[in-house]
N, CA, C and O of each residue as an XYZ file, in Angstrom:
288
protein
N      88.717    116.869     86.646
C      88.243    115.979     87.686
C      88.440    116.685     89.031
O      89.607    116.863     89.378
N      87.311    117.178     89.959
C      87.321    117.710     90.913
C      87.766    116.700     92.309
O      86.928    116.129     93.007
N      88.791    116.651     92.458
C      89.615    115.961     93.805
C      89.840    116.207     94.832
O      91.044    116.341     95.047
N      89.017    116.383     95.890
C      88.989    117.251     97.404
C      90.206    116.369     98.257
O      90.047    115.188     98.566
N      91.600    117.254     98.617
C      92.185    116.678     99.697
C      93.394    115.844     99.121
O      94.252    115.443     99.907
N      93.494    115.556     97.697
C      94.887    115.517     97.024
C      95.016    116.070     96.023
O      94.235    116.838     95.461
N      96.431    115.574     95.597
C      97.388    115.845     94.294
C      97.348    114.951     93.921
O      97.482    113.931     94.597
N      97.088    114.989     92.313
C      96.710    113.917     91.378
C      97.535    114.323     90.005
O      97.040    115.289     89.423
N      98.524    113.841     89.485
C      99.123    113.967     88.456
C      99.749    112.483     87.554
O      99.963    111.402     88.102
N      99.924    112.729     86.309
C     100.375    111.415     85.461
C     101.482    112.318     84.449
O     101.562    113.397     83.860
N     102.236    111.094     84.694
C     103.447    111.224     83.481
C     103.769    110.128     83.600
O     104.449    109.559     84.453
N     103.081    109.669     82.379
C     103.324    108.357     81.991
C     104.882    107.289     81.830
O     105.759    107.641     81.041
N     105.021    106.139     82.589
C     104.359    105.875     82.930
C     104.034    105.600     84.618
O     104.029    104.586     85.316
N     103.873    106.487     84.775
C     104.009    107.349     86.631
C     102.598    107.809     86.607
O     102.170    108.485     85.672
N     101.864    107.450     87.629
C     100.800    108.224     88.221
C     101.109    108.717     89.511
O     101.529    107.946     90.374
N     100.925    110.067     89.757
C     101.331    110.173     91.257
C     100.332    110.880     91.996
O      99.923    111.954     91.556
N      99.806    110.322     93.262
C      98.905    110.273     94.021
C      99.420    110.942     95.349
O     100.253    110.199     95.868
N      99.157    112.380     96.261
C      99.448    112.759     97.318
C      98.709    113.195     98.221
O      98.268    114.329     98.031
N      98.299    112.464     99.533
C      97.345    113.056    100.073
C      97.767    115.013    100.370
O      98.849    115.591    100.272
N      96.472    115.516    100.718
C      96.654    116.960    100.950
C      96.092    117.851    101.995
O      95.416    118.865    101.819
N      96.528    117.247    103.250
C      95.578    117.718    104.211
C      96.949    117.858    105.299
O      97.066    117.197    106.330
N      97.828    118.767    104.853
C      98.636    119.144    105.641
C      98.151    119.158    106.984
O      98.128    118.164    107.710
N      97.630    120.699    107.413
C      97.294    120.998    108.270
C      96.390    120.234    109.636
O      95.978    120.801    110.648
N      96.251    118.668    109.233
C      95.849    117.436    110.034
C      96.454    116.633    110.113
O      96.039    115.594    110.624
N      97.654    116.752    109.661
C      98.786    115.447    109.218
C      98.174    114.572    108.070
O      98.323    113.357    108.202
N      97.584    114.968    107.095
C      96.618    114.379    106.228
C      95.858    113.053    106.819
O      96.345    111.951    106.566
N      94.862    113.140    107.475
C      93.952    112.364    108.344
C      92.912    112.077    107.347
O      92.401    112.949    106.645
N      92.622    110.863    107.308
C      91.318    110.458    105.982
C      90.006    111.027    106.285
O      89.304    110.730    107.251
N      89.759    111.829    105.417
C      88.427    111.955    105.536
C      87.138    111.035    104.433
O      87.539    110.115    103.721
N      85.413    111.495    104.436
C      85.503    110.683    103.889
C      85.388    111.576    101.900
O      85.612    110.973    100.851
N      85.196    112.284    101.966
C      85.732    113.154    100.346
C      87.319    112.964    100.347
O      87.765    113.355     99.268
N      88.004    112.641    100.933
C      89.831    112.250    100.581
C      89.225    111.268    100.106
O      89.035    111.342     98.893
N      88.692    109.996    100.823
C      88.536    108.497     99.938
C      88.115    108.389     98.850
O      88.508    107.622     97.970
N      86.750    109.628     98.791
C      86.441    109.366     97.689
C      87.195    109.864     96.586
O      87.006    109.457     95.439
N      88.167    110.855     96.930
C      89.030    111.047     95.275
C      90.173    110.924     95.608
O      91.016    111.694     95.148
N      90.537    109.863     96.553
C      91.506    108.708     96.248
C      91.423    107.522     95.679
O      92.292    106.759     95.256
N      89.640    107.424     95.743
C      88.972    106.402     95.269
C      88.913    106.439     93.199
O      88.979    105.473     92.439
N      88.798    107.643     92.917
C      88.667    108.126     91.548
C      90.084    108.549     90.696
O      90.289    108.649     89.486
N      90.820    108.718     91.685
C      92.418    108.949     91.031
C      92.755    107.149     90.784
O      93.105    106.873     89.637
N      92.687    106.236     91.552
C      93.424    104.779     91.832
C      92.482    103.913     90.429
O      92.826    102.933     89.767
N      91.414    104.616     90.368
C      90.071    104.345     89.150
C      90.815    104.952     87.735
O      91.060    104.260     86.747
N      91.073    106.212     87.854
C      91.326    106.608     86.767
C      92.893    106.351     86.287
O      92.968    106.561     85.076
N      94.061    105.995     86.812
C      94.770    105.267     87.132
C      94.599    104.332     86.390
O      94.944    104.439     85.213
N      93.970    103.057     86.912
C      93.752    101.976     86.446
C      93.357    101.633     85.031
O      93.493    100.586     84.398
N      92.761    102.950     84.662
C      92.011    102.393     82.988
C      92.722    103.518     82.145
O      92.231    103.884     81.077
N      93.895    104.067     82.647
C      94.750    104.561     81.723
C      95.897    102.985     81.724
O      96.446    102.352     82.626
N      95.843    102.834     80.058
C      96.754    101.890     79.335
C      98.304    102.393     79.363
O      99.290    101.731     79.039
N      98.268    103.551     79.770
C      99.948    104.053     79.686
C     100.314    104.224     80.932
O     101.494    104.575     80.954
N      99.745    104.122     82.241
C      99.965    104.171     83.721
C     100.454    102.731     84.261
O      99.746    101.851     84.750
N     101.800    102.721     84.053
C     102.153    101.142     85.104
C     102.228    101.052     86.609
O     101.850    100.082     87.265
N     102.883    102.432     87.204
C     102.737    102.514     88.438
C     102.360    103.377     89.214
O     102.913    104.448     88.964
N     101.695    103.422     90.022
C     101.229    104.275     90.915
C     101.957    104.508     92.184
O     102.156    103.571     92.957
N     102.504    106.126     92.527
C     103.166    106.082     93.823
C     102.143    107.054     94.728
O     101.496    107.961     94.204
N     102.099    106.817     95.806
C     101.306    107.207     97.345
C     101.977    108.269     98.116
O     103.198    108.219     98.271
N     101.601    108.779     98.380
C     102.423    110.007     99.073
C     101.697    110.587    100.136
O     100.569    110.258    100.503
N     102.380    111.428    100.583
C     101.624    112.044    101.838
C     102.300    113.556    101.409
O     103.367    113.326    100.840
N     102.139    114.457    101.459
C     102.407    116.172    101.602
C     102.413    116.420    103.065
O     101.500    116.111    103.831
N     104.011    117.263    103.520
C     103.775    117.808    104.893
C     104.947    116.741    105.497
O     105.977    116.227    105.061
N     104.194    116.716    106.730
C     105.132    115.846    107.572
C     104.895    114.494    107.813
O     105.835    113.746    108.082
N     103.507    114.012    107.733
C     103.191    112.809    107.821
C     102.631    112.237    106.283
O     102.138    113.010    105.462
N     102.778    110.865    106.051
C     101.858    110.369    105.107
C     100.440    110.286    105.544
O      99.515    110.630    104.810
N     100.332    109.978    106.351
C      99.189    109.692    107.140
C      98.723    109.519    108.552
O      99.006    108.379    108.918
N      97.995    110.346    109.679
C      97.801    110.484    110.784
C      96.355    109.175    111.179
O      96.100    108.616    112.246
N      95.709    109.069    109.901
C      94.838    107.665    110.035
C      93.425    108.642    109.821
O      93.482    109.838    109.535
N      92.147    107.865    110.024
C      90.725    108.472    109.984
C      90.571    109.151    111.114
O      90.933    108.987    112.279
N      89.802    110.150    110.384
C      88.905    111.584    111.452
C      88.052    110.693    112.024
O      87.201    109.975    111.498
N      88.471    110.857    113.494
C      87.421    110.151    114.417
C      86.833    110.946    114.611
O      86.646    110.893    115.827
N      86.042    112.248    114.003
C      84.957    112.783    114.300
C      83.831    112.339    113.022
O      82.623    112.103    113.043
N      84.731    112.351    112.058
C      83.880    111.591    111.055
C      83.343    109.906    111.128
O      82.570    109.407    110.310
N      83.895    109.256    112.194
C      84.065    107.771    112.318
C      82.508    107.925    113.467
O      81.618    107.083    113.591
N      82.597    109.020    114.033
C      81.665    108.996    115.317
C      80.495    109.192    114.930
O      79.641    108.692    115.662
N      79.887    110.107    113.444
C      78.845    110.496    113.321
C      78.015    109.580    112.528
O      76.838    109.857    112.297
């Protein structure tokens, strides 16, 4: 599964989800959503995944949306 912008791993029953955009303070883009969108999916319809943890890589979890992407 090709995932632009995180870390996506399972050990059941742990899914673990990390954004990966160090170098922006991991700032949402919109290919992060979408395979944050497909990890939280694939996640969900695994029967051996009870919880899902969120993460951020780096220093921040999250700096919020690319307002250059919000502008166009």
């Amino acid at each position: 599964m090709d995932l632009p912008d995180i870390i996506y791993r399972k050990s059941p029953p742990l899914a673990f989800i990390s954004l990966n955009r160090t170098e922006t303070r991991n700032v949402f883009t919109y290919p992060m959503m979408e395979s944050l969108c497909k990890a939280l999916k694939d996640a969900k319809n695994d029967s051996e995944i009870k919880v899902i943890i969120l993460s951020g890589e780096g220093e921040a979890f999250s700096a919020g949306g690319n307002i250059k992407d919000m502008a166009g």
